[in-house]
N, C-alpha and C positions, 0 to 999 in steps of 0.2 A: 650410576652412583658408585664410585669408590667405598669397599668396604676394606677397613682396616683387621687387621688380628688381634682377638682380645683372649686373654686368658680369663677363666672365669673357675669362681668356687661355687659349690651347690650341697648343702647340707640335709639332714635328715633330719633337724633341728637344733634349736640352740645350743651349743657346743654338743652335736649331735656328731654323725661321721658325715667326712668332708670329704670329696670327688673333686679333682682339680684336672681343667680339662682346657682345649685351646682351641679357636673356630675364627674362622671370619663372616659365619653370620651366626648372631646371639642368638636373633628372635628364630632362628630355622633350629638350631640344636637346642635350645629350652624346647620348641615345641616337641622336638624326636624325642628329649628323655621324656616328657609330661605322656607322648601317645604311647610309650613302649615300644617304639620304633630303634631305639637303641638297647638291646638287652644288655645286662650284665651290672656291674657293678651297682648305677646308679640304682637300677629297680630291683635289686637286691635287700639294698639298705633303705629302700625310698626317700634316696637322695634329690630331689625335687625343689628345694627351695634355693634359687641366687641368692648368697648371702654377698659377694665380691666380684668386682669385673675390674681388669683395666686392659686401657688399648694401647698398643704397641704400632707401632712406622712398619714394622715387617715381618714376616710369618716367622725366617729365623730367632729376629730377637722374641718374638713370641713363646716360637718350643724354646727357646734359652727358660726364657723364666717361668714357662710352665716344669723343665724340670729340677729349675733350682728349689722353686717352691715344695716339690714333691718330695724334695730332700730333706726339707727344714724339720726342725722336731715342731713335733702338733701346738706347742706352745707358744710358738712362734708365730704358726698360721694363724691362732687364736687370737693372737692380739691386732694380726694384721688384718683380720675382720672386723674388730672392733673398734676399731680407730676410726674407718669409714663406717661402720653398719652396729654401734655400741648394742640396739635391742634385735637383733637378728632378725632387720625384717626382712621380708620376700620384695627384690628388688625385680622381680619378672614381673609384678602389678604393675611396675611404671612402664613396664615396656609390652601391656597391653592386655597378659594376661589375668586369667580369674584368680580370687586369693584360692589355697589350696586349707584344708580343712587343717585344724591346728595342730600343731606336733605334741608328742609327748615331749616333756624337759628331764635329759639324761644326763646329767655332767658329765663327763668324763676324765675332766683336768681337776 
């Protein structure tokens, strides 16, 4: 099975702080950040929840727009979660995993 490269956001909650990261397999790097298998940023901030994914044709055009996104002001990001995902749900339930206990709601924008 052909897997594609997807850029993906992961929040700490609703306009919580956002991890913006790029893989070619989702379900294997959702599971690293969930076990702590990946330290650092994410389990810092307990960045945990997919709020954003898309998939890209190639790993380059991949990291392109994982670091064009990392550029954009947070306002930016904000909307373009919302457009797809408007109540910030955990979009790792659809791809198998458990929901994760509720976040607190910090604005920040």
């Amino acid at each position: 099975m052909e897997r594609l490269p997807i850029v993906y956001i992961l929040a700490s909650g609703r306009r919580g702080t956002l991890y913006i990261g790029v893989t070619s397999d989702l379900i294997r790097r959702i599971h690293e950040h969930r076990a702590g298998e990946r330290s650092g940023f994410v389990s810092r901030y307990s960045a945990y929840r997919l709020v954003y994914h898309e998939t890209h044709q190639t790993m380059p055009d991949a990291i392109a727009r994982e670091k064009q996104l990392k550029n954009w002001h947070r306002a930016w990001k904000l909307n373009l979660i919302e457009e797809k995902n408007p109540h910030w749900e955990d979009l790792a339930i659809g791809l198998g995993f458990a929901p994760l206990p509720p976040a607190p709601h910090r604005p920040y924008a």
